[in-house]
C-alpha positions as CSV (number, residue, x, y, z in Angstrom):
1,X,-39.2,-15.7,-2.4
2,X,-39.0,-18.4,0.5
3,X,-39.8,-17.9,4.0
4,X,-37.2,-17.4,6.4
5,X,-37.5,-19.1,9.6
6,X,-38.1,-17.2,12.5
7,X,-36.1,-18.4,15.9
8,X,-37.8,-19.1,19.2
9,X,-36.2,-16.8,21.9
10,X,-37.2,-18.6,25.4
11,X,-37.4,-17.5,29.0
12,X,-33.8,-18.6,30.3
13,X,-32.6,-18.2,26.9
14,X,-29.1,-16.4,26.6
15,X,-28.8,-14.3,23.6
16,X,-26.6,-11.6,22.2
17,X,-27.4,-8.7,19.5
18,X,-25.0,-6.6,17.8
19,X,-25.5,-2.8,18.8
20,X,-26.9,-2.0,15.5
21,X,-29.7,-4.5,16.3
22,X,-31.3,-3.4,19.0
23,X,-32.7,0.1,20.6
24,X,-31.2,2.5,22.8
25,X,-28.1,0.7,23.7
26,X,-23.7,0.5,22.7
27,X,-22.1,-2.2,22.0
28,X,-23.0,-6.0,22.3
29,X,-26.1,-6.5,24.4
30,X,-26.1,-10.1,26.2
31,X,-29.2,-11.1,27.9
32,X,-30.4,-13.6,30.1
33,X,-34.2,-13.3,29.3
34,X,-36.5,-13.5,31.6
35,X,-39.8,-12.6,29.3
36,X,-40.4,-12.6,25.8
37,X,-42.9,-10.1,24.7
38,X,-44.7,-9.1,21.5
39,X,-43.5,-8.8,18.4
40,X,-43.4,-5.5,15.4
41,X,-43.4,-5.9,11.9
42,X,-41.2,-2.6,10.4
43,X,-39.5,-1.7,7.6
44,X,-36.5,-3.5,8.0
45,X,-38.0,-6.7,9.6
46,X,-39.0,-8.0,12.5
47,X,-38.5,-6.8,15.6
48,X,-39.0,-8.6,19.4
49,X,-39.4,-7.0,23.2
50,X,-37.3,-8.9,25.6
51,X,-37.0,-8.5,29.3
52,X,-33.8,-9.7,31.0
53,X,-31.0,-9.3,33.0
54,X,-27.9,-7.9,31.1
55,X,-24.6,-9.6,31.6
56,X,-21.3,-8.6,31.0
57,X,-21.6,-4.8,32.2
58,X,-19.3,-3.8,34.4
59,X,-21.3,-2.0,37.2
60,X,-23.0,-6.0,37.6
61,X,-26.3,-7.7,36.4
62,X,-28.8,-5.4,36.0
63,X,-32.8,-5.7,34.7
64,X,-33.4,-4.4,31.2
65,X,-36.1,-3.9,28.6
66,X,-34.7,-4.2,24.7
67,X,-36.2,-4.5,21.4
68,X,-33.9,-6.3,18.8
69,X,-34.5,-7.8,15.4
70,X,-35.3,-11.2,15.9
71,X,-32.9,-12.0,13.0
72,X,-29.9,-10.9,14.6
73,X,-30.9,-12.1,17.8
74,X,-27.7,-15.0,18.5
75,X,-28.8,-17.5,21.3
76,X,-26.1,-18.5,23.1
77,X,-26.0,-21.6,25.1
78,X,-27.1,-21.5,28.8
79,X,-24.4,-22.3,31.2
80,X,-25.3,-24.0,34.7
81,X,-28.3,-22.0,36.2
82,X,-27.1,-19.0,38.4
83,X,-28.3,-19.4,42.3
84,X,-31.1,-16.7,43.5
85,X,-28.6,-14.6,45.3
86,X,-28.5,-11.0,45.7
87,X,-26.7,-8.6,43.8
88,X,-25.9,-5.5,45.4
89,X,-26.1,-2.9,45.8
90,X,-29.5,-3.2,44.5
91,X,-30.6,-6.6,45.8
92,X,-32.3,-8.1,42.6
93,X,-31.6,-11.8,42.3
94,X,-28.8,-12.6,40.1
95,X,-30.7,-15.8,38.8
96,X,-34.3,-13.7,38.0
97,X,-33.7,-10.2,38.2
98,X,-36.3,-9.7,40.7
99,X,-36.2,-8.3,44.2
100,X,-34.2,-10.8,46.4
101,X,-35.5,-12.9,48.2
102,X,-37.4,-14.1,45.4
103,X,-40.3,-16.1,45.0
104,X,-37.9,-18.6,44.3
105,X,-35.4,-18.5,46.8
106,X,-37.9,-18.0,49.5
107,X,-39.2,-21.4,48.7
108,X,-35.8,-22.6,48.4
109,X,-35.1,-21.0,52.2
110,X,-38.4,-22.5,53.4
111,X,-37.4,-26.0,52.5
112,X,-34.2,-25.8,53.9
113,X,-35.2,-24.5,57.0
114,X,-38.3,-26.1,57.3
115,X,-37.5,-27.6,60.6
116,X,-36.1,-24.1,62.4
117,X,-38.3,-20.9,61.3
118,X,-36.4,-19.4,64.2
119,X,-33.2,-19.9,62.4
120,X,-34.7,-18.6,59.1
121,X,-35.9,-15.5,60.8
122,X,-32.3,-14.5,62.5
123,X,-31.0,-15.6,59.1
124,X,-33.3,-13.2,57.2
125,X,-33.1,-10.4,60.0
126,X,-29.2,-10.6,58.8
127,X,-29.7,-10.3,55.6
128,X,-32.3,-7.2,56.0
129,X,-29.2,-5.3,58.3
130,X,-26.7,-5.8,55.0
131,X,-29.3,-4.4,52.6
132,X,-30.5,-1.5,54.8
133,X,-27.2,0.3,54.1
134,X,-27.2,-0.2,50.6
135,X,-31.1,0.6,50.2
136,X,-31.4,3.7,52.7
137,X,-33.7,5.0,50.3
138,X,-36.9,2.3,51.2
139,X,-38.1,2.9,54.1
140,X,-38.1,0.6,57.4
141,X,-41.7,-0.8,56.5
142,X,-40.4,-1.7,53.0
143,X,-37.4,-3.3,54.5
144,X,-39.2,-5.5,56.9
145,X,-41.8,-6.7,54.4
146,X,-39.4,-7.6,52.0
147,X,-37.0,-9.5,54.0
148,X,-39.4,-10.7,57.1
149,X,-42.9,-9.9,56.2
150,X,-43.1,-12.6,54.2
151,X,-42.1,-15.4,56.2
152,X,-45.1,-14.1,59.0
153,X,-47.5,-13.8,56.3
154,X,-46.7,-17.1,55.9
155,X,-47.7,-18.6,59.0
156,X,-50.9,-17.0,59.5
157,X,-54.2,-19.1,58.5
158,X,-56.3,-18.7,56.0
159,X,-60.1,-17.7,55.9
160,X,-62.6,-19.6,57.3
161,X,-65.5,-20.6,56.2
């Protein structure tokens, strides 16, 4: 009996599993993972968690939680990296899944507007207005720390000693 060798999903990794190969899904599952979790030995092999951001569905990118068999787990090659932008009408980043901004693109917004925090504020404040009608079910506090909060918290200084 030989060993079969055992693939190495990564975070970023783009992979597809037939519907038979994976729980509580139809059809072809294709994922752009964002976290590979633990593995299960069970009677028909061995089976992975994966955390990622489906592709392909029609209603638009959407955050999901799978387990597949690793062996019939198809990694597909990554095309260009997708930009942190949001996807509505949810407002999870496209490139992460998380809620936009991200940590990401609020670095990425920092550094280009490192010069003009007003700008980034009205910019922001913009961007809160759009997602307000599409997320009337947060309320203002939410809204504001999500989109604005941030940038203040930013600016205040630390702790003294």
């Amino acid at each position: 009996m030989t060993a079969r060798r055992v693939q190495r999903i990564g975070v970023g990794d783009i992979v597809q599993v037939a519907e038979q190969h994976y729980c509580y899904g139809l059809g072809t599952l294709t994922l752009r993972v964002v976290e590979v979790g633990r593995r299960e030995r069970h009677s028909d092999g061995l089976w992975i968690h994966l955390r990622g951001i489906e592709l392909g569905d029609p209603r638009g990118p959407r955050q999901r939680r799978v387990l597949a068999r690793i062996d019939a787990v198809r990694i597909r090659p990554a095309p260009r990296p997708v930009a942190h932008v949001p996807v509505r009408p949810g407002w999870d980043c496209a490139g992460c899944g998380q809620a936009w901004p991200c940590p990401d693109r609020r670095q990425r917004l920092l550094d280009r507007y490192a010069g003009d925090r007003a700008t980034l504020g009205v910019y922001l404040g913009m961007q809160l207005v759009d997602a307000a009608s599409d997320l009337r079910h947060l309320p203002a506090e939410a809204l504001y720390a999500r989109f604005l909060g941030w940038l203040r918290d930013r600016d205040r200084p630390g702790p003294t000693a």
